[in-house]
Steps between C-alpha positions, in 0.01 A plus 500: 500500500818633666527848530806707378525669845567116620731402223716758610506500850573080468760587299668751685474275844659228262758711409599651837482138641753324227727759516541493913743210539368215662501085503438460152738778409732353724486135374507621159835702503659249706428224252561714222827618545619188675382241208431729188218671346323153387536394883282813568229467245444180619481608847253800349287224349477366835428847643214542234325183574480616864301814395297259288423356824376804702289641195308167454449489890370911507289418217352205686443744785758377753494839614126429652665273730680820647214713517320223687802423706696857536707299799676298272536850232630640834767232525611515139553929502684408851693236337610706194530781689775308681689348222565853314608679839767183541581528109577909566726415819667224305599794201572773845712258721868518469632275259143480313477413133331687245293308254762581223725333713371127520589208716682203321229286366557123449435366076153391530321282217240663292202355681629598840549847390155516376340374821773735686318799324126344575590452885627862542266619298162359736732608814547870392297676739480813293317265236230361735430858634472634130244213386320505811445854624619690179364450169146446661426829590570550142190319407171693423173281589323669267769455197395193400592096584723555837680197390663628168568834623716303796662276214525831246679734780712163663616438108645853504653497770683175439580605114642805674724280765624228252600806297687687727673179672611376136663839423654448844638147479633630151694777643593368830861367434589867331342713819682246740807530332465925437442480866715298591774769394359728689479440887311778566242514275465104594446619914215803368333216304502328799404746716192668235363083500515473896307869513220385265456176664492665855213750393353261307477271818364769667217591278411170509492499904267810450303458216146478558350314194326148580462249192208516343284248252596507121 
């Protein structure tokens, strides 16, 4: 049985993650204010599928593999550590683009979107880290079946996500275009998202936590 103590903390590291703009934030906005609200619920279906993905794998203890093999956990934490510190000089750089303010997007069918959502999704490194190295040390060996507690916490997290980034793909043409008006709240955006992705890459560099077996 999960612990309250856990329920919270996954939910707060859910939280803190969704809201910190990243690839599926990104993707999402872009699509969404470029081809419409339906555009971006498909693209969120996609997006949800994806964490369907990583919570079957945790729960099937693909973190083990890690644990056995930190070298490889080493590469990943390198890997994502790499992608957010480009993604904060992309939002710093002169002439960088703040999330609100998307790149043109080509009309994609509604299967491509979809798949669109799944790919960027399984790429997000913050994702991979959170399923990997995260929600495990949630887990209490003593609490019961260390399978359902990884599905139980993993299902919160993801009802938490598709939440948020539905709210988000909902609002997104209304905060582009309220920003849009405004030039300077547009460059703070930009420059608050390149600050959390910088220390968030950094954390990451640091952190000391090694996967462990749900």
């Amino acid at each position: 049985m999960i612990t309250v103590a856990a329920v919270l903390g996954v939910t707060v590291v859910a939280l803190g993650l969704v809201l910190t703009p990243g690839p599926n934030m990104i993707y999402l906005v872009s699509r969404s204010v470029t081809q419409g609200r339906r555009a971006g619920l498909l693209s969120l279906a996609g997006v949800a599928a994806g964490f369907a993905v990583y919570l079957t794998a945790a729960t099937l203890g693909l973190a083990a593999v890690f644990a056995v093999v930190p070298q490889l956990y080493l590469v990943l934490k390198l890997g994502g550590a790499a992608y957010l510190g480009y993604l904060a000089w992309t939002a710093f750089r002169p002439g960088g683009r703040s999330v609100f303010q998307p790149s043109e997007l080509p009309a994609d069918p509604p299967r491509r979107l979809f798949l669109m959502g799944l790919v960027t999704n399984l790429l997000n490194p913050k994702i991979a880290i959170l399923y990997l190295a995260v929600i495990p040390q949630f887990i209490d060996p003593a609490g019961g079946p260390l399978w359902l507690q990884s599905l139980a916490l993993g299902g919160i997290q993801v009802a938490i996500a598709v939440t948020v980034n539905g709210l988000i793909v909902l609002a997104a043409g209304s905060i582009a275009g309220f920003l849009g008006r405004r030039p300077t709240w547009l460059r703070l955006q930009r420059y608050l998202m390149g600050t959390v992705l910088g220390l968030l890459a950094v954390k990451l560099l640091t952190d000391k936590v090694r996967p462990v077996t749900p």
